[in-house]
N, C-alpha and C positions, 0 to 999 in steps of 0.2 A: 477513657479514664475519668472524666470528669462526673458524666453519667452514674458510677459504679462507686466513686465518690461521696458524691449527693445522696443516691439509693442507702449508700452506709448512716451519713452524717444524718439522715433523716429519719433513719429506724435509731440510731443510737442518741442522739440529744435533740437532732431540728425538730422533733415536733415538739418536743416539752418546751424549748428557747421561744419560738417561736408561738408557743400559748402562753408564753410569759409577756410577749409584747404585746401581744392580742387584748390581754388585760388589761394590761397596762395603756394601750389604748383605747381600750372600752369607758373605761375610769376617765380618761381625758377628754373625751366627746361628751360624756355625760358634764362635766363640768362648764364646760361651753366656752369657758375663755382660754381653755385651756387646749381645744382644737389643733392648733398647728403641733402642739406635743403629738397630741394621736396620732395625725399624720406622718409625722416620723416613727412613731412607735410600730402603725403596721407600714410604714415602708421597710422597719427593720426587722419586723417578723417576717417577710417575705425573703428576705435577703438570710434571715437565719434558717428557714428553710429550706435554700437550695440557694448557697453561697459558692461553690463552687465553678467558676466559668463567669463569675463576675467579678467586680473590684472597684474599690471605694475609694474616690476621687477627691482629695479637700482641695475646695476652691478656696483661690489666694485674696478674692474680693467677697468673701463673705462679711466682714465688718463687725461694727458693734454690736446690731441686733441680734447675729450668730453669739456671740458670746453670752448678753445675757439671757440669750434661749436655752444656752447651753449649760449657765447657770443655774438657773431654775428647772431643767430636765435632770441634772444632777440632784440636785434636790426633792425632786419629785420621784422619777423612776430609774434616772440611769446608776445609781449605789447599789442596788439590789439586783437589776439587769447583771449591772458586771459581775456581783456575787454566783449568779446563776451559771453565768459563764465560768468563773476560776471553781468553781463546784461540777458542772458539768467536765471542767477539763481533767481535776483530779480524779475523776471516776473512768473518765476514757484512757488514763493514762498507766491506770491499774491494767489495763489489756495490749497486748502485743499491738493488735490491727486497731487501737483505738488512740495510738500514741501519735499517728498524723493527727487526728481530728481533735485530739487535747491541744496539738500545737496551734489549730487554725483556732481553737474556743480561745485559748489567751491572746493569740493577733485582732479578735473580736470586740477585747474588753475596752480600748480606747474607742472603738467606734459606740459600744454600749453608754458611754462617758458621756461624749462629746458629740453627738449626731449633728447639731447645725451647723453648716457648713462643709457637709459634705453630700457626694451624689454619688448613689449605687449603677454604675455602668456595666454591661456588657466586657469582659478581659479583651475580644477581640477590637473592640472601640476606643480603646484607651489609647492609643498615639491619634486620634481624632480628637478624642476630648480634653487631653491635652496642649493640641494646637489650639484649641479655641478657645480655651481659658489659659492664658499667661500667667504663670505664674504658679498654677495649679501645680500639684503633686498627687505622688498616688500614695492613700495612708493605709489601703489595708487591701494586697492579692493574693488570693488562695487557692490553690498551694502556691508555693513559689516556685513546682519544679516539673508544672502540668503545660506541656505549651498547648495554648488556647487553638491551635488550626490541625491541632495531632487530629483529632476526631470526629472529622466533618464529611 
């Protein structure tokens, strides 16, 4: 299911989302002080690419530096990101078999916001990575109704 998923979400928005962060982190390398944005950027093109079967972990000790990375990523690329996303989701949603993948683009838009302080894990790893980060929660798993061990 999750495969068949992905294959969809990836002919219908992941690769456009995902050259959107590509940019977006191309522009941030080039800047040079701006580097750890890129790194986020293509870690989230990668994850908009084939998000399903994985799931986005906010850790509870990220701190102040998260926040004002998070500040200044909004400012920089994450407005337009999320625009891409609630754009991408009303297009998917004009289609019957496109109305899962509109719901997962809007669960996307607070990770599109906010990326510092959070970590894209494997869905099958999240009661591990949860044990090991106290506190942590999970901010965004997609779908909610795929269980991750159905297709192995």
């Amino acid at each position: 299911m999750r495969t068949l998923l992905n294959i969809i979400w990836l002919i219908l928005s992941g690769f456009w989302l995902a050259l959107g962060y590509a940019i977006a982190g191309i522009v941030m390398f080039i800047l040079i002080i701006t580097i750890p944005f890129g790194v986020q950027a293509f870690k989230l093109a990668g994850y908009s690419l084939w998000p399903f079967g994985r799931t986005v972990v906010k850790q509870a000790d990220a701190g102040g530096v998260a926040v004002v990375g998070n500040v200044l990523w909004l400012l920089l690329a994450g407005w337009w990101l999320a625009i891409s996303h609630l754009i991408a989701a009303l297009l998917l949603a004009i289609t019957v078999i496109g109305i899962p993948l509109a719901y997962a683009n809007v669960k996307l838009v607070p990770v599109a916001l906010w990326p510092f302080g959070r970590e894209i894990i494997r869905s099958d790893r999240v009661s591990a990575a949860l044990a090991a980060m106290p506190g942590a929660e999970v901010a965004v798993a997609l779908p909610p109704n795929v269980d991750p061990d159905h297709n192995r």
